[in-house]
C-alpha positions as CSV (number, residue, x, y, z in Angstrom):
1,X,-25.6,-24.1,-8.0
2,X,-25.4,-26.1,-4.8
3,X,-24.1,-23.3,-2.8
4,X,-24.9,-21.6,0.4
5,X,-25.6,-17.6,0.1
6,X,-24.7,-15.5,2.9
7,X,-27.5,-12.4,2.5
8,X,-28.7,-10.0,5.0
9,X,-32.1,-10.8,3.4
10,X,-32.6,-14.1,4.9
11,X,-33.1,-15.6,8.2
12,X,-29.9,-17.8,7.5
13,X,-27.8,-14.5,7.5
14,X,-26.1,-15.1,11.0
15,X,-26.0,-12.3,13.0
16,X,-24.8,-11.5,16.7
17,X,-27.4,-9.2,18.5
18,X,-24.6,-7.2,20.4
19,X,-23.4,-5.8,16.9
20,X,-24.6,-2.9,14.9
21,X,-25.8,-3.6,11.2
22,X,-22.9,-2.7,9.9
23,X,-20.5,-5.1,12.0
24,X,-22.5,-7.8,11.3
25,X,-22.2,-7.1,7.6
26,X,-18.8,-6.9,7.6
27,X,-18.1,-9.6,10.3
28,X,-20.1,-12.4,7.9
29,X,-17.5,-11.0,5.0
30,X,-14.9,-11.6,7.0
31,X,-15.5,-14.6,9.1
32,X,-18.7,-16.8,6.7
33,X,-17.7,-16.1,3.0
34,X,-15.5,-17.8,0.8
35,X,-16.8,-15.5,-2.7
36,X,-17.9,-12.1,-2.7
37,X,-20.5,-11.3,-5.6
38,X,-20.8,-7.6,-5.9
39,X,-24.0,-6.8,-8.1
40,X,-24.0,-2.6,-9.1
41,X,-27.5,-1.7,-10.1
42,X,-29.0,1.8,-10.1
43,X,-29.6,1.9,-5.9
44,X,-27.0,3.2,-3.8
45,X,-28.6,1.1,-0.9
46,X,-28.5,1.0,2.7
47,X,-26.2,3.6,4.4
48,X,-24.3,3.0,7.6
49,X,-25.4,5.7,10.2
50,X,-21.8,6.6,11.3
51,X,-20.0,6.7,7.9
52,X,-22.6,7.8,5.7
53,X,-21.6,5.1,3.3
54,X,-23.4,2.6,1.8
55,X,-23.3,-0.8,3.1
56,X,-22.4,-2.8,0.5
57,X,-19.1,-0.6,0.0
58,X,-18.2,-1.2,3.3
59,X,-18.9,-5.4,2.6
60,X,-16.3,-5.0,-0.6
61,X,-13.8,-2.8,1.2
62,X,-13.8,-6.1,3.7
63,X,-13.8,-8.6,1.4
64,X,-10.8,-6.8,-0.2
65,X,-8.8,-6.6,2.9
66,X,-9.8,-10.0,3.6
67,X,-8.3,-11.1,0.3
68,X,-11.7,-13.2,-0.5
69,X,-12.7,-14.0,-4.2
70,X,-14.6,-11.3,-5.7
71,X,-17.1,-11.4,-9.0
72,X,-18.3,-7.8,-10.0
73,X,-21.4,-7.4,-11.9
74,X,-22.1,-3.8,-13.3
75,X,-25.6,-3.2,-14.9
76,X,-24.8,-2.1,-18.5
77,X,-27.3,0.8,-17.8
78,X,-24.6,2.4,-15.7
79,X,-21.4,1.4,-17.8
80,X,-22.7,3.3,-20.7
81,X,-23.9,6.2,-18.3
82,X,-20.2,6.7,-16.6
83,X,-18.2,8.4,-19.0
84,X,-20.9,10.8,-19.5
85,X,-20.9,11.7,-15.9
86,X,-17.0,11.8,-15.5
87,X,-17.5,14.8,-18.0
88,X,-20.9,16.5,-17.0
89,X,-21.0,15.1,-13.1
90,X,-23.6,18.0,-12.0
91,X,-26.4,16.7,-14.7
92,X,-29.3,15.0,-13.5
93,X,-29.0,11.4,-13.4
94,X,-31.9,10.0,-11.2
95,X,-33.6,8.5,-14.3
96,X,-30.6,5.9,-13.7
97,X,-29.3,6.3,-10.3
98,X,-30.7,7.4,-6.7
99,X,-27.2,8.8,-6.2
100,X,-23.9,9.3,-7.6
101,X,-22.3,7.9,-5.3
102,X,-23.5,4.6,-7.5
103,X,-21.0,5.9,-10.5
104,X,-17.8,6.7,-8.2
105,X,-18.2,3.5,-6.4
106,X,-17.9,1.9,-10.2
107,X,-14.7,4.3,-11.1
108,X,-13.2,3.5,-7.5
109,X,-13.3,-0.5,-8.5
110,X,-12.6,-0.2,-12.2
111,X,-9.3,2.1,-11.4
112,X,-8.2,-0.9,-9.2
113,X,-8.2,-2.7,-12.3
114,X,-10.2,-5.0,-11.2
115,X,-12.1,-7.6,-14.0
116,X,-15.8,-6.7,-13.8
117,X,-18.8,-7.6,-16.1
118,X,-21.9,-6.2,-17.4
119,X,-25.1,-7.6,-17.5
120,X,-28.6,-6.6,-18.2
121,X,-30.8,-9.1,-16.9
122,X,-30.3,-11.6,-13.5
123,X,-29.7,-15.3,-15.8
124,X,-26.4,-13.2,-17.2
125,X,-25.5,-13.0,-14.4
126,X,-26.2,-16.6,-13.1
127,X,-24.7,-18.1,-16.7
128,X,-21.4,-15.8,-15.7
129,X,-20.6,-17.4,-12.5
130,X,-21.2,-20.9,-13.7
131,X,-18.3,-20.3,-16.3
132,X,-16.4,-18.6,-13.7
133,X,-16.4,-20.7,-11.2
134,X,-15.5,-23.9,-12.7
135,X,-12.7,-21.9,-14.5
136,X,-11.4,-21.2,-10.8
137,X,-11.8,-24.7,-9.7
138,X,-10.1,-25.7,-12.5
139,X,-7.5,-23.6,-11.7
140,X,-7.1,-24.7,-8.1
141,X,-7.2,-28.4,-9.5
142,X,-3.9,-27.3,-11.9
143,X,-2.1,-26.1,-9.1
144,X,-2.9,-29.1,-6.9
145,X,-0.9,-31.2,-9.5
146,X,1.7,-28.5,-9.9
147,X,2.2,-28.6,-5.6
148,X,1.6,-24.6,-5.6
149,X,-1.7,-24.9,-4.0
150,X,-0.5,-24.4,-0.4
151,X,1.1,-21.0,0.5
152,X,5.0,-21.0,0.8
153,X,5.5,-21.2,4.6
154,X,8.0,-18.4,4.8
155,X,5.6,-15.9,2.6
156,X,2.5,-16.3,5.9
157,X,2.9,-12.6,6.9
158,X,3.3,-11.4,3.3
159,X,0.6,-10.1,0.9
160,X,-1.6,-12.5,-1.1
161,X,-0.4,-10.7,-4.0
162,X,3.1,-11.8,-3.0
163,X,2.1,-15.3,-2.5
164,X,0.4,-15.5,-5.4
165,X,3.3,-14.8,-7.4
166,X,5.7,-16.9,-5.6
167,X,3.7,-19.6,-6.2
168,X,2.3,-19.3,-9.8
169,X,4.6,-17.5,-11.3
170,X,3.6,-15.6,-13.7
171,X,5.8,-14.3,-16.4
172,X,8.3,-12.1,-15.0
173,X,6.9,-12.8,-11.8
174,X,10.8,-12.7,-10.1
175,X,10.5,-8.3,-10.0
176,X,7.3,-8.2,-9.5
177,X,7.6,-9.8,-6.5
178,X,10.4,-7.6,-5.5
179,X,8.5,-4.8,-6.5
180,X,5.8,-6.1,-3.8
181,X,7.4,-7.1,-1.2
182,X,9.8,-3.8,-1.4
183,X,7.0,-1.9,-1.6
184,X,5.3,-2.9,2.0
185,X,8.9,-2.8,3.4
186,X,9.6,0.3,2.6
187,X,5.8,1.5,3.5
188,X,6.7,0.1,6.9
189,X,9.6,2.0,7.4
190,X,7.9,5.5,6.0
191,X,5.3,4.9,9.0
192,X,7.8,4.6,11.8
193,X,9.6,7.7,10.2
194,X,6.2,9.3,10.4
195,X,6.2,8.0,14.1
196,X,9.5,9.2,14.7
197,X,8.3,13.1,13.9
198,X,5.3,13.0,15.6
199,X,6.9,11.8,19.0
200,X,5.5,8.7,19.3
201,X,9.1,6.6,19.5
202,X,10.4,6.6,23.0
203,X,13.9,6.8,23.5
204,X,15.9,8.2,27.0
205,X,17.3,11.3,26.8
206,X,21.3,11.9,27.4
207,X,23.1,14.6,28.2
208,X,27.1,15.2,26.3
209,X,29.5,16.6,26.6
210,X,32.2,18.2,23.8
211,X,34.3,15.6,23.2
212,X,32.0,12.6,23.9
213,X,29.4,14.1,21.6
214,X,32.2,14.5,19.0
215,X,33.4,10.7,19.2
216,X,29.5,9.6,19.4
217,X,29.2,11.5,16.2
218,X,32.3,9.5,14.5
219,X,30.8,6.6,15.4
220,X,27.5,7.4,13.7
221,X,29.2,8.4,10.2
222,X,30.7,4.7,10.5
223,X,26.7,2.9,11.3
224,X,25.4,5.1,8.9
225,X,28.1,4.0,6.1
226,X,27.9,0.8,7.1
227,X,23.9,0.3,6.9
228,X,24.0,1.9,3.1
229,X,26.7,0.3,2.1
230,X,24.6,-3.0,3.6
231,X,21.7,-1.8,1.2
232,X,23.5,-1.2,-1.6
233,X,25.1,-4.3,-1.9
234,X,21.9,-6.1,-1.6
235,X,19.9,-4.0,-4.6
236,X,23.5,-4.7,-6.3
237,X,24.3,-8.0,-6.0
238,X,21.8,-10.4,-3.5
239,X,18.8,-9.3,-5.6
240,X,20.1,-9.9,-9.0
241,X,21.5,-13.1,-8.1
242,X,17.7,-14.1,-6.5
243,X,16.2,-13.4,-10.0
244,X,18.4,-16.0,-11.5
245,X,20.4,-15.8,-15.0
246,X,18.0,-14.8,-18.3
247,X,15.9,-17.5,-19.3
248,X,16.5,-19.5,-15.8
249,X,13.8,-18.9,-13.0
250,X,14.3,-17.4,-9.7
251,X,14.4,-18.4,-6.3
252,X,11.2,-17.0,-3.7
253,X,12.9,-17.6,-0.9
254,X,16.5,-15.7,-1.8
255,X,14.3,-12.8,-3.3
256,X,12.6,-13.0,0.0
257,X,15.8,-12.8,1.8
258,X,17.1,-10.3,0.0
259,X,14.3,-8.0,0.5
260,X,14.0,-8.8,4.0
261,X,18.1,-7.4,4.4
262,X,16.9,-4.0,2.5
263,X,13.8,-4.0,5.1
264,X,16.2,-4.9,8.4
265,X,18.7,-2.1,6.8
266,X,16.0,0.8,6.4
267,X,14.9,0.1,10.1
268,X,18.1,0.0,11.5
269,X,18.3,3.6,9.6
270,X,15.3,4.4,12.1
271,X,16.5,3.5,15.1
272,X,19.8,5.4,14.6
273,X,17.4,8.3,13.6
274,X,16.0,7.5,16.6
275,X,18.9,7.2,18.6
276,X,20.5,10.7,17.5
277,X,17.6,12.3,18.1
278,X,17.7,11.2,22.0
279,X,20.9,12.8,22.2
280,X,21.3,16.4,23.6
281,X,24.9,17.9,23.1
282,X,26.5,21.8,24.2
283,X,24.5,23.9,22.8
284,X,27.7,24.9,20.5
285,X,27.3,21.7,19.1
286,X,23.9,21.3,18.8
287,X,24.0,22.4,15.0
288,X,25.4,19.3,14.0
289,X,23.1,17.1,15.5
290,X,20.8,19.1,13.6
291,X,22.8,18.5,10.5
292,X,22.9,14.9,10.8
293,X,18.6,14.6,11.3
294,X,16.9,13.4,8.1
295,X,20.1,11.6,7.1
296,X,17.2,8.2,7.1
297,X,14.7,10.0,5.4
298,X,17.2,10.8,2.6
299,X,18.2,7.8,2.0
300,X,15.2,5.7,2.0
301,X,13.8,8.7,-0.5
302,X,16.7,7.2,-2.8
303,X,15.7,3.9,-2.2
304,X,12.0,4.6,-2.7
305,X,11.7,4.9,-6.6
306,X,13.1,1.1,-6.7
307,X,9.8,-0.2,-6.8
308,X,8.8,2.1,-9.7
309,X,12.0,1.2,-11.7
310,X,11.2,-2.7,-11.6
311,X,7.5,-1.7,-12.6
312,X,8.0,0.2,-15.4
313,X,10.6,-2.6,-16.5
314,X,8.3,-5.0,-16.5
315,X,5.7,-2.6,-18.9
316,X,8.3,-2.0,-21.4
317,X,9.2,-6.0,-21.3
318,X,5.0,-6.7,-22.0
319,X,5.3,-3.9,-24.8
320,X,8.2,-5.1,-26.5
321,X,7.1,-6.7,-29.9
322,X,10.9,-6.7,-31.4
323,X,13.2,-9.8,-31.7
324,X,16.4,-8.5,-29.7
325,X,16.7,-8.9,-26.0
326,X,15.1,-5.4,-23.8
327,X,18.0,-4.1,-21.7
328,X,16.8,-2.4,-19.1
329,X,19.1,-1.2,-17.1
330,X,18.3,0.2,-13.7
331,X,20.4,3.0,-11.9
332,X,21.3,2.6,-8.3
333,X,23.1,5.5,-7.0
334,X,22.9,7.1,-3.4
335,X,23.1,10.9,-3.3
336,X,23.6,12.4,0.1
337,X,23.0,16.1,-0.3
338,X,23.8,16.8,3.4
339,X,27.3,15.7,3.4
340,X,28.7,19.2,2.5
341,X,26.2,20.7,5.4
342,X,27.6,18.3,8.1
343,X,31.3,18.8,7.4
344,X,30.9,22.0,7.6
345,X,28.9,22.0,10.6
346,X,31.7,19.6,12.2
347,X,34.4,22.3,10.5
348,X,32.6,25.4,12.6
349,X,32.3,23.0,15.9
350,X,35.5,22.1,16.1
351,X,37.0,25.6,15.3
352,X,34.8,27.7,17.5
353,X,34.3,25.5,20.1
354,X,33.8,26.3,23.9
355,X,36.1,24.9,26.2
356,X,33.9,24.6,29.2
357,X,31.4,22.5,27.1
358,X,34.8,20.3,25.8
């Protein structure tokens, strides 16, 4: 098809002698391959030594994270054999595959919802990618005369699920890309929590006293309204606004924005997490320190079923067949359980207090 293959089977397959098998496998995904063409027969193939996986797993979990093309053929020998091994896995299978390993690598793929096709003999397979790939250069020819060809500038750093829907747009393409983008914020944030409890965010330890401890902890109620009240204004307001009126399209760049507050918001949430955790008080006191840890977590456990709110919007908008307009409303509220737990631990400081630790 006037195309250069990239296979291990060849002397073309460029390799660099320093590297293991494996590395120079998954370096050619990465670095010499434009499309990935993932062919699933009966053979688990090659393994790598160190993983005990096969090869060609490893290549597609790299052309995944490399964001590559990928075409997935699935022998129809093994389609019609998986659902009887999802409900008798410990039968004997070898008449159709050396392992099962062969029939969870198909489930893994097909749960991602991934497109794949069956074939039963090699010129399916060649007649396939023919069709295919002048379908996608069609469809990069479309969006070089719609301008969305090149990658929104301030979208670099984002997923290439996110860029592709701020630039095709899709239908109701405005929450899905909240959803997205919200999503790896907010995964961000839950690993420098993680971080956080494991010990692996320095911060200098200080020493207060009574009163000082009790005026830093006023002025910690005040950030920590003031970074909620931040997010909630956002979700609220800047986010609604970035989707545009009904009927109208959005704007990228303020959903972008506006995600991008939510994000700075949550981390700032860290770092006063952070910040209170540094601080070491009377021990008389020390109880309300301990009341005010896990105030971040709390919230951004509120915050963290946004995503699945816009997502399961958008499945009852694609299921609804009727004539009048889907409300959908969505529910923002914050609950802070601890509230009642830190006043009272402020209540018993205050009241039973040591005087040499004032």
């Amino acid at each position: 098809m006037g195309h250069q293959p990239v296979m291990s089977e060849f002397p073309s397959f460029p390799v660099l002698p320093d590297l293991s098998t494996i590395e120079n496998c998954r370096r050619n995904v990465r670095e010499n391959t434009d499309i990935f063409v993932l062919i699933i027969g009966g053979r688990r193939g090659s393994l790598d030594a160190t993983s005990n996986r096969s090869v060609v797993n490893v290549e597609f979990d790299a052309a995944v994270q490399t964001g590559l093309v990928i075409f997935v053929f699935i022998s129809e020998d093994i389609l019609k054999m998986l659902p009887v091994w999802e409900r008798n896995p410990e039968m004997d299978f070898s008449p159709y595959v050396d392992s099962s390993e062969v029939f969870q690598f198909v489930k893994r793929i097909r749960e991602t919802q991934r497109w794949t096709f069956g074939f039963q003999r090699a010129s399916e397979i060649a007649e396939t990618l023919k069709v295919q790939l002048s379908t996608f250069l069609r469809y990069l020819l479309d969006r070089r005369k719609g301008n969305t060809l090149d990658p929104l500038p301030e979208f670099a750093n984002e997923t290439r699920l996110a860029n592709e829907l701020a630039l095709d747009r899709p239908r109701f393409w405005e929450y899905l890309l909240t959803e997205e983008l919200l999503r790896m914020r907010l995964a961000a944030v839950r690993k420098r929590l993680t971080d956080l409890d494991r010990g692996l965010i320095f911060q200098r330890n200080r020493n207060m006293r009574g009163s000082e401890f009790m005026n830093y902890v006023q002025a910690k109620f005040t950030d920590l309204k003031a970074a909620v009240e931040m997010i909630k204004v956002t979700v609220l307001e800047e986010i609604p606004a970035a989707w545009g009126p009904p009927g109208v399209s959005g704007d990228p760049l303020r959903i972008l924005d506006a995600v991008n507050k939510i994000g700075s918001g949550c981390a700032a949430l860290v770092d006063w997490e952070a910040d209170l955790i540094s601080v070491h008080p009377p021990l008389s006191l020390a109880n309300v320190r301990d009341a005010l840890r896990g105030s971040t977590k709390e919230i951004v456990d509120e915050i963290a079923p946004f995503p699945d709110l816009l997502a399961d919007g958008v499945r009852k908008a694609r299921e609804h067949t009727g004539t009048e307009p889907l409300q959908f409303p969505i529910n923002f509220v914050f609950r802070f359980s601890r509230s009642e737990t830190i006043c009272k631990a402020c209540t018993d400081a205050t009241t039973n207090f040591d005087p040499n630790d004032w």
